[in-house]
N, C-alpha and C positions, 0 to 999 in steps of 0.2 A: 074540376080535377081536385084529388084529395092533395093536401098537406104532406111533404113526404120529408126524412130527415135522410143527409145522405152526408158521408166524405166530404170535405172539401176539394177541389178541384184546382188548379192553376187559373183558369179562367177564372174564378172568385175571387183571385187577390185583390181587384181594384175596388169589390161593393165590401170584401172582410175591411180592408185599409177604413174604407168611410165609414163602417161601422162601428169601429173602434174611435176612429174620431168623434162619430154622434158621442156615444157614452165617453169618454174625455168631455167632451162641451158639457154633458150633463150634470158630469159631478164637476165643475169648474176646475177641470184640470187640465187645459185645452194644451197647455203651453206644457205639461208635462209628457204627453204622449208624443214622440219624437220619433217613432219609429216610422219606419219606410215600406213600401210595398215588395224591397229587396228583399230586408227584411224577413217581413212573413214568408215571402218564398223558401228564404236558406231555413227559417226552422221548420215550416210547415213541411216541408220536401225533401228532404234530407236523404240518406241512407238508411241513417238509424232517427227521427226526429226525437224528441222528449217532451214535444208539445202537440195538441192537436188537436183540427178544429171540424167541427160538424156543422152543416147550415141546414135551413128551414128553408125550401121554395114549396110556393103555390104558381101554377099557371106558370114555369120555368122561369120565373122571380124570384131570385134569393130575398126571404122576407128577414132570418136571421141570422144569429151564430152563437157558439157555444164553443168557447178555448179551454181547453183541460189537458192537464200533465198527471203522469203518476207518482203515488206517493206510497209512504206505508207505514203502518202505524206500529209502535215498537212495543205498546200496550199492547196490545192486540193481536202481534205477531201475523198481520195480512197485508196483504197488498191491495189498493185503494186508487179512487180515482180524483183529483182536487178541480173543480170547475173555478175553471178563474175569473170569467165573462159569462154573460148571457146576455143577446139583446136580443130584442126582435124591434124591428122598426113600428114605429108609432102605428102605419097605418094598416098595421096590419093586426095589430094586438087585440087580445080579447073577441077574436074569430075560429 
């Protein structure tokens, strides 16, 4: 089965949560990342969200994720989009 990128869903909050925790561990910032699977619910889910996140599944396995808000640049006079995260799990990388 190909690689597909989709919306996140509700049923993802538990593997998005640990995957923000992997990359916290990664840049030793374990004890910074505080956030809860509540959390990502109320912003992912919202009415209006201002954040939002895309996963990677192969074989109906979330492999990654990619958290982005918009922004706009005042230079530039457009509207834009800021990636905040991107992980894909170790064992999935470079596939």
């Amino acid at each position: 089965m190909p690689l597909i990128v989709r919306e996140a869903t509700l049923g993802d909050i538990p593997q998005i949560h640990q995957y923000i925790k992997d990359l916290a561990k990664f840049e030793k910032a374990l004890e910074e990342a505080v956030l809860t699977e509540e959390d990502l619910k109320e912003s992912f889910f919202t009415n209006s969200p201002q954040v939002y996140c895309l996963v990677s599944e192969l074989d109906n396995v979330v492999t990654g994720i990619a958290i982005w808000h918009l922004n706009y640049s005042t230079w530039l006079g457009k509207h834009g989009i800021y990636l905040e995260d991107l992980y894909v799990d170790p064992k999935y990388r470079g596939q």
